[in-house]
N, C-alpha and C positions, 0 to 999 in steps of 0.2 A: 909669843905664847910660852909660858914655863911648862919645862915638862913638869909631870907629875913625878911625883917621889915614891917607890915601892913601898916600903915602910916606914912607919913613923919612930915605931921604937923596936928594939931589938928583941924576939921572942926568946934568944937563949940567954940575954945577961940583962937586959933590959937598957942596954944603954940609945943615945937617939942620934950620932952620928956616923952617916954611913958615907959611900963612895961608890960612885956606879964602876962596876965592872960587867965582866962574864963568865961562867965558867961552860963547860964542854961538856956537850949530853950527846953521850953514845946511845945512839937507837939500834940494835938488833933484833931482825926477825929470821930468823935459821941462822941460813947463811949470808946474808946480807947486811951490812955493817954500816950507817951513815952516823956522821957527829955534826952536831950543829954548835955552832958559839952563842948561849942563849944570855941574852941580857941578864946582869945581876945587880944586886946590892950586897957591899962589903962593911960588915959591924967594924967600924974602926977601933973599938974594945976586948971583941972577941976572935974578930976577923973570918965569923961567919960569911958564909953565901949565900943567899937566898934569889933561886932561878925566878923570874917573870915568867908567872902563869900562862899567861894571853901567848908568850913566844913557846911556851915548850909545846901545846895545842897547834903551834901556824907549823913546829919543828915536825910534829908526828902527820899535821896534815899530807905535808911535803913528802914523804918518806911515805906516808899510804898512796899518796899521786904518781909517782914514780913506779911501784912495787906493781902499781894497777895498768900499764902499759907491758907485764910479763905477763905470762903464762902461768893460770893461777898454780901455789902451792898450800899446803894444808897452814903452814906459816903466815903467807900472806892474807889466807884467807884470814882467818882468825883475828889478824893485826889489823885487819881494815873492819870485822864488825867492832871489833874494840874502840877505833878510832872514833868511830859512829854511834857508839855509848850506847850500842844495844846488846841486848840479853841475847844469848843464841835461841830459847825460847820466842821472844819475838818476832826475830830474824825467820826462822821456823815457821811461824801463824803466815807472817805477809807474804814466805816464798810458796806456801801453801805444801808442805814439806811437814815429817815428823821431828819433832826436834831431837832424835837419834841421829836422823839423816845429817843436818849441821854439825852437830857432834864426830861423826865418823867423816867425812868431809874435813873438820879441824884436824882430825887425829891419823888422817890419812889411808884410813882403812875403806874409803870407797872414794871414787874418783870426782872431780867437783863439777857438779853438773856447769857448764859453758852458760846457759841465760842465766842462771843463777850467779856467776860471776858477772857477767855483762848487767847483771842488776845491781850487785855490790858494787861493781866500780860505776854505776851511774850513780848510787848515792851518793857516793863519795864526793862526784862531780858538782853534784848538786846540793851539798854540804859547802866546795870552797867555795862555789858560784852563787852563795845565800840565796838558794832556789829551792822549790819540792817537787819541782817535774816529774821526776822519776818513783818518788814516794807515791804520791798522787797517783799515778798510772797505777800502782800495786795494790793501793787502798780500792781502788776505784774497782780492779779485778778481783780484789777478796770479797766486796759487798756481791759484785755480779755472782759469786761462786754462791753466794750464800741464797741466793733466790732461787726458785723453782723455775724451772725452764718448762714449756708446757710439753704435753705426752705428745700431739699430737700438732700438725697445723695442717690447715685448708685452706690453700689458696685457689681464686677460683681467676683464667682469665680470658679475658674475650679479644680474641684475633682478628686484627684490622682486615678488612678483603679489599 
């Protein structure tokens, strides 16, 4: 099978011969530093670089999977709803939370509630495991939130003798 080829033509000179390389992508979140070598393509007119999409996404998955077996930090936090391409607003709606609270959480000014982390790294989990278990459970607990529970109930039972 042929691999496929990144680019056809060269965005910064236009020319159409390249050469597979890699260069190195420093991922930092605070204090935490990992580099991955991400596949590339080298302009052999320009001797641009251009990373492979698909790897610098598997590079930041890896580095959010890692970051999510510590102790959350308002860095990490942050860096894994990022990874998850959500808004802190809807991050917000589905933790059932104001979107102040994610905000000050990110920013470190209050402390990050524990299910709410053990929710972000289930998504995460179930992001590289191309699964929604974990979404699913949230979605499924926002519609419950949203229904009226009734005032009162009467249950009536009758005792075997």
């Amino acid at each position: 099978m042929k691999k496929k080829r990144l680019l056809r033509k060269c965005p910064n000179c236009g020319g159409t011969g390249f050469r597979e390389t890699s260069v190195d992508h420093e991922i930092r979140v605070g204090t935490t530093v990992a580099w991955a070598g991400i596949p590339a393509a080298e302009c052999l007119s320009c001797h641009e670089r251009f990373a492979d999409g698909p790897a610098l996404v598997q590079a930041e998955l890896a580095m959010a999977q890692m970051l999510s077996h510590y102790a959350p930090t308002p860095d990490a936090f942050r860096f894994l709803r990022a990874v998850l391409r959500m808004k802190a607003g809807e991050l917000a709606d589905l933790f059932d939370v104001a979107p102040e609270t994610v905000s000050r959480w990110e920013n470190g000014k209050r402390a990050i509630d524990p299910a709410s982390w053990a929710h972000l790294c289930g998504m995460l989990k179930d992001r590289i495991e191309e699964r929604t278990t974990t979404w699913d459970r949230l979605r499924e607990a926002k519609a419950a939130r949203g229904k009226r529970a009734p005032k009162r109930l009467r249950l009536k039972f009758k005792l075997a003798t």
